[in-house]
N, C-alpha and C positions, 0 to 999 in steps of 0.2 A: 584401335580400341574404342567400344562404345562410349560413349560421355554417361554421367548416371544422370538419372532424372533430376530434374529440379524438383520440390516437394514446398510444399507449403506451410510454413511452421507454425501458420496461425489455423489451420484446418484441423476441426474435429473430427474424433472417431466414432461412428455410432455407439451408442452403449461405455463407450468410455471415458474417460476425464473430463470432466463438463468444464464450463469457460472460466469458472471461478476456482476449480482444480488448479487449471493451468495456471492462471495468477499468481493463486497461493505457491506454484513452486518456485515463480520468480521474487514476486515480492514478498513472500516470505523467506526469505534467506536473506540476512544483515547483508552479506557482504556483494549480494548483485545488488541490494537495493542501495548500499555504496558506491558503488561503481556507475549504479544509474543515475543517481545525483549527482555525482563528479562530474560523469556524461553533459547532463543538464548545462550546468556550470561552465562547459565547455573543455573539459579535459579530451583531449584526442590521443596525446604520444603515451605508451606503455611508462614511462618515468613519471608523468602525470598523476598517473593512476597507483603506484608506485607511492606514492608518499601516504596511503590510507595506511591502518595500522594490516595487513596482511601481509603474509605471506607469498614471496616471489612464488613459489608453485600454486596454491591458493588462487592468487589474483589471472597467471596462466589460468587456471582452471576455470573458472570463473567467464575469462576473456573469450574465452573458445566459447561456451554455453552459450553464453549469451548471445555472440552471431551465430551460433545454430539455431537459437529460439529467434533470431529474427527480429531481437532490441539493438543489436548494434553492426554496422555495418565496417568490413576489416577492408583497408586501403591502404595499397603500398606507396610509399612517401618516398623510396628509396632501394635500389637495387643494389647495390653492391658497397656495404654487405645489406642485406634484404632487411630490412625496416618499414614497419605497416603502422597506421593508426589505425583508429575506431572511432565515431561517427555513429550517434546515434540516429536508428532507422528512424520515421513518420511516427510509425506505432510507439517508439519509445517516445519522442518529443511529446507525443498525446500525455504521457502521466506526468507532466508538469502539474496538474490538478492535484494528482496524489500528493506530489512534494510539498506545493504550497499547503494543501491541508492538513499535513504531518508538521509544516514551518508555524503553523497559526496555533495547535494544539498543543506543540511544544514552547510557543511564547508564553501563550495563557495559563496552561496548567504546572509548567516542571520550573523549578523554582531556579534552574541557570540561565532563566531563557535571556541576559541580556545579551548573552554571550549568542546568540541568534541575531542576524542582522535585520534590520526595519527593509519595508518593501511597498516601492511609492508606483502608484498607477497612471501612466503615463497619457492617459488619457483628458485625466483630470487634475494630475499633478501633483495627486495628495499621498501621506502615508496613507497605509488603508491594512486592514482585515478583507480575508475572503468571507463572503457570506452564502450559507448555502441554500438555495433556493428550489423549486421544482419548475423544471424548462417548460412544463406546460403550461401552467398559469403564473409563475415566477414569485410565490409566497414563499418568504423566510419560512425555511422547515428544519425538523429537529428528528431526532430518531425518533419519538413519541406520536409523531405525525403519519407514521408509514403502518401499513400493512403488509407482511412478507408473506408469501409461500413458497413451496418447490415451484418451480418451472416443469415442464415437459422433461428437461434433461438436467433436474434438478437430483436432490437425493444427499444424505454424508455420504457416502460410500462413494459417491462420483466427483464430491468437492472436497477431498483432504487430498492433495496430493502423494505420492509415492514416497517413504521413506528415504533420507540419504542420510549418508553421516556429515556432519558440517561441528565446524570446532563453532566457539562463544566469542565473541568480540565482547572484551573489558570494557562495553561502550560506557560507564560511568567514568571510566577515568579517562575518556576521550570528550575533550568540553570541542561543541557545537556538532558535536555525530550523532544528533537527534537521541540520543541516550534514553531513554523513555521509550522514544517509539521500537526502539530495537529491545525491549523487552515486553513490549505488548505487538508487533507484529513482523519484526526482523526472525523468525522461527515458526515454521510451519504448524506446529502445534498453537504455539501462543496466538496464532489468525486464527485455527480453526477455532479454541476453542473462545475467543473473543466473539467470532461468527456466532457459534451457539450462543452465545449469550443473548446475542442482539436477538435471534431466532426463539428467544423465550425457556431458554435450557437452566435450572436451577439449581437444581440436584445433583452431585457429586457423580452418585449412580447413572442417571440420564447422561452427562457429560462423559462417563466412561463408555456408557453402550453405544451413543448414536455416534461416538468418532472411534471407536475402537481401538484406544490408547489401553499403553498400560496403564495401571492404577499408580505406582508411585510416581509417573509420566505428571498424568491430572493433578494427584495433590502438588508435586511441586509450581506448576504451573500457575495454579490458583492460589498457593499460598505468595508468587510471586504477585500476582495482581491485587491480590488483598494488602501485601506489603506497599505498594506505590499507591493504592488509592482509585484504581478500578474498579476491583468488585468489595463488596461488604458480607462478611455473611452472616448472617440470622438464624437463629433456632427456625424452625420450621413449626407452623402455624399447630400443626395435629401430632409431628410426634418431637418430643424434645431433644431426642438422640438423634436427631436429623439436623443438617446444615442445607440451607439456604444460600445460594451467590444472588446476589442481587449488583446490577450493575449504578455504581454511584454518578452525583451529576457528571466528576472526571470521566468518568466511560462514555457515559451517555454523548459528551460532548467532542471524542473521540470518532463518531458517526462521520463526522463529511469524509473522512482517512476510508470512511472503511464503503460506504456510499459512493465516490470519485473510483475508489477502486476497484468496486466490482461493475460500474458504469463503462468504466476503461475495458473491464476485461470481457462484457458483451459487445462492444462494438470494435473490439479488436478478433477474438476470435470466432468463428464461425463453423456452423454447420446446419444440418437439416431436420436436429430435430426440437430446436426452439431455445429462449432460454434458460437459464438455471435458477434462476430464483425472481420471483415477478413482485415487485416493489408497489402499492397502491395509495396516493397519497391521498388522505382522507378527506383534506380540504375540498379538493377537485375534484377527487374520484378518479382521475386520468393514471394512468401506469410510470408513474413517479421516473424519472429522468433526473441526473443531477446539475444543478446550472451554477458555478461560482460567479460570484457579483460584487464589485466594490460596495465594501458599507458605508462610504463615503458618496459617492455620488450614482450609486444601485444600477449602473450598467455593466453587462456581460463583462466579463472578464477574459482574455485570451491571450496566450502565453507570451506573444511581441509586445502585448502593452506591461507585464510585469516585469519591472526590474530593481535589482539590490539597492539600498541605499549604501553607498561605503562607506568608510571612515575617511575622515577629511584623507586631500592628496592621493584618493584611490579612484580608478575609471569605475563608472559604472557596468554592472554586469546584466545582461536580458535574458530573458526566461525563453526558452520555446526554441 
C-alpha cells in the first residue's frame, strides 16, 4: 500500500485562509489555547492535560487538531498497552510571546491577577514585565504607534476563520485560566472582532458587514467587551441613534497579545502570495516587527531566559 504524502500544515492556499485566518482558528478557541499553555508549562502525558476543566472527548478532540495543525508533536512513551504523549512542535514553543503577553495583561488589567504567578528574567535576575518594542529600531511601542493595512493576502473574508461549533469554558470560575483573555480572544469571533477594532471598525453596522457575523452574534459580543472594559461606546458624533465602540486604555493595552500574535502567525505560516496585514511603525517608518524586552534591564527577551517564580518549596518552571 502507497504511504500518503506528507503535507504541510503550515502551508498556505492561494486565494485562501490567509496566516492570520489560521491563527485565529487555533488561537482562538479557549480550549487549544489551553492545552497550549499546559503544553508551554510542560504537560506531555494525556492525564496532564486531563486536569483542565474539559472534557475527555473535547480535550481527545482537541489533541488530534492540534498534531494535525502541526503545534504539537504525538510520541509513544509506551507499547503495550499503547500510550503516547505530546510535545510541543518548534512552531508551538515560538507563542511563548503570545502567553507571556496574555500573563502581563492579565496581571495589570483583571483584578485576580494575584493569583497569576510573578516572572523573573534570568538574565538579569529580576522580576520583570514584558515590554513591547519594534525589532527594527527597538522603541517602546503601543497600538497608537502603528499603521495597519491589508497585506497582498490580506482581506476579512480571508482572516475570520471557518465556523465550528466549540462549547464555553466557565473561565471566570476557573482562577488563573487567564479568564479575561478567554473572553476577549479564546473565541473566534471575540479575535475577529477585537481585530476590527484595532483596524479602526466602530460602527455596529461596519462590524457586522466586514466579518459577516450574525447580528445578535455582534451585539452580544460587544455588549461582552463593553461589560469588562474593552470597548466604550459613544453616541456617534453626526447621528444620535448611532453607537460608537471605541476601544478603551484596557483594549488598547491588550495590543502586545494581539501584535506577538499575528507576528507569530506570519513567520509561522507561509506561502506565495505575501503578508496579511503590514504593520508600519511610525516612529521608524520600518514595517513594524514585534520584539519583547525586559523592562527591567531592556534586553531581548527569549523563552529559556523566562521562568515562573513559585511559591516558596516549589521548582522553578522555564518558558520555551
Amino acid at each position: 500500500m502507497a504511504s500518503r504524502p506528507v503535507t504541510d500544515p503550515f502551508a498556505l492556499e492561494p486565494g485562501g485562509t490567509n496566516a492570520i485566518g489560521r491563527m485565529l482558528a487555533v488561537l482562538g478557541d479557549e480550549w487549544s489555547l489551553l492545552i497550549i499553555r499546559e503544553s508551554l508549562l510542560g504537560a506531555t502525558k494525556y492525564s496532564d492535560f486531563s486536569r483542565l476543566p474539559i472534557s475527555h472527548a473535547v480535550l481527545t478532540a482537541r489533541l488530534r487538531s492540534l498534531v494535525r495543525d502541526g503545534l504539537l508533536v504525538q510520541q509513544v512513551y509506551q507499547q503495550q498497552p499503547l500510550r503516547a504523549g505530546y510535545l510541543p512542535s518548534a512552531e508551538c514553543r515560538r507563542l511563548w510571546t503570545v502567553l507571556l503577553s496574555i500573563w502581563h495583561w492579565e496581571r495589570t488589567w483583571v483584578d485576580r491577577a494575584d493569583e497569576l504567578p510573578l516572572m523573573r528574567h534570568r538574565d538579569c535576575g529580576e522580576e520583570f514585565a514584558p515590554m513591547l518594542c519594534c525589532a527594527q529600531c527597538q522603541a517602546p511601542t503601543e497600538a497608537l504607534d502603528i499603521d495597519a493595512r491589508w497585506g497582498p493576502s490580506g482581506g476579512w473574508a480571508r482572516s475570520v476563520p471557518r465556523a465550528t461549533t466549540r462549547r464555553r469554558l466557565r473561565s471566570d470560575d476557573q482562577p488563573g485560566m487567564f479568564p479575561q483573555t478567554m473572553a476577549v480572544f479564546g473565541n473566534r469571533w471575540s479575535a475577529a472582532i477585537l481585530g476590527a477594532a484595532f483596524l479602526g471598525t466602530r460602527r455596529f453596522s461596519d462590524f457586522q458587514s466586514r466579518l459577516s457575523a450574525p447580528a445578535p452574534l455582534i451585539a452580544e459580543r460587544l455588549k461582552v467587551f463593553c461589560d469588562i472594559g474593552i470597548l466604550q461606546a459613544a453616541a456617534h458624533p453626526k447621528r444620535s441613534d448611532w453607537s460608537e465602540y471605541h476601544l478603551t486604555p484596557k483594549g488598547l493595552a491588550f495590543y502586545p497579545v494581539v501584535a506577538t500574535a499575528i507576528g507569530w502567525a506570519h513567520t509561522t505560516y507561509h506561502g506565495d502570495e505575501g503578508p496579511a496585514l503590514v504593520q508600519t511603525h511610525r516612529r521608524c517608518g520600518a514595517e513594524f516587527s514585534p520584539l519583547l524586552v525586559c523592562d527591567q534591564c531592556r534586553k531581548p527577551l527569549t523563552g529559556t531566559a523566562v521562568e515562573i517564580v513559585p511559591p516558596r518549596g516549589e521548582a522553578v518552571a522555564r518558558r520555551g
